[in-house]
Structure formats: C-alpha cells, structure tokens
C-alpha positions in Angstrom: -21.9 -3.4 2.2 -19.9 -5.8 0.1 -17.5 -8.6 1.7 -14.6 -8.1 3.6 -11.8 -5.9 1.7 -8.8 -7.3 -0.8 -6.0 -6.1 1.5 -3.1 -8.3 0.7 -0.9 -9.2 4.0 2.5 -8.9 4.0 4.8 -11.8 2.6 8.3 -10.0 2.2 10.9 -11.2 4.2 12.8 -7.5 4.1 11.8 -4.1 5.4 12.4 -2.7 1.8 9.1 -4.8 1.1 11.0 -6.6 -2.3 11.9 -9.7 -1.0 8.7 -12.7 -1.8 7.0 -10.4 -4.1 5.1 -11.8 -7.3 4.2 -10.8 -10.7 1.7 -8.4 -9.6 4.2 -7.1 -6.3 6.7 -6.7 -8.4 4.8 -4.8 -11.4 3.1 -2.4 -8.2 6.7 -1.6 -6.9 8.2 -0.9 -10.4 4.9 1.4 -10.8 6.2 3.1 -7.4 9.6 3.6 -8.0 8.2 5.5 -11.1 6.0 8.1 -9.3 8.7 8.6 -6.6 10.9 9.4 -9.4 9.1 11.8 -10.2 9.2 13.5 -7.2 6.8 14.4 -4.1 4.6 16.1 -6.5 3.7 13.1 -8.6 3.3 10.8 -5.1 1.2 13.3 -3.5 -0.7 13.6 -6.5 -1.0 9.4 -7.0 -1.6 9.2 -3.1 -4.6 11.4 -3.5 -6.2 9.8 -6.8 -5.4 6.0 -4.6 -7.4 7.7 -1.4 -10.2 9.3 -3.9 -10.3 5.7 -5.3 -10.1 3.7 -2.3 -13.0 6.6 -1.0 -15.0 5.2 -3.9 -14.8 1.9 -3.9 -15.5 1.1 -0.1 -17.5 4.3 1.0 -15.9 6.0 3.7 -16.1 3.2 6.6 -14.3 1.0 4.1 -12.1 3.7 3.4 -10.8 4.1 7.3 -10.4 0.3 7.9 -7.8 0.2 4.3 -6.0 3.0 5.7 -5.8 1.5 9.3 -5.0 -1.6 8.2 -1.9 -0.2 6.3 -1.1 2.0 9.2 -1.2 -1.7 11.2 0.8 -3.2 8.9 3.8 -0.3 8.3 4.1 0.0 12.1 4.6 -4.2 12.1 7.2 -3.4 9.6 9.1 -0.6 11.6 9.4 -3.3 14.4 10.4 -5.8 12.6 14.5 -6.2 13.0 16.6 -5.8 9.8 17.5 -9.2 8.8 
C-alpha cells in the first residue's frame, strides 16, 4: 500500500471550521455551502460519490482509517469550547 494518507489536521480556530482556512479551505467550504444548499439530497448524494472515491483511492483499510480519523477529529471539535 501507498504512504500514509493526505488527511489535513485541523487549523481553524472556531467550531464553524472558517476561521485559519486557505485558498484551498476556503474554495472546499464555498463548494459545501453549495451542495447543502441544495439540500440533503445533493449532500447525501456528494457524501456517497466522496465515500465511493475515498473507497477507491485507499482500498477499503484506507477507507476506514479516513473515516476514523474524521470521526477523531469532529468529536475534538464538539469538545472544544466556543471561543
């Protein structure tokens, strides 16, 4: 299997996740706030293509540490106080 996984670690300093982001954070948010506006349709629908593709890329070992990380990572955010 290939090196360790691009997952990014979180750099915001609010729970809204828009605080520190960059040209790329800021383009993948604007990208989200389309789809949601959309409604749950659309973001169940890009959910499953981003699983499908995630399932694709890193096989399905890969595919269960990305989505554990991210499950790490929003539960470090719901502790986190509101500042």
């Amino acid at each position: 299997m290939a090196g360790p996984m691009p997952t990014p670690e979180f750099r915001g300093d609010g729970l809204d996740g828009r605080a520190g982001l960059d040209g790329d954070g800021l383009r993948a948010r604007r990208a989200l706030d389309a789809v949601s506006r959309q409604g749950p349709e659309a973001v169940e629908e890009e959910t499953l293509r981003m699983k499908s593709e995630l399932l694709r890329l890193y096989g399905w070992e890969g595919y269960q540490r990305v989505i554990a990380k991210m499950e790490s990572d929003l539960a470090r955010l719901r502790e986190r106080p509101a500042q």
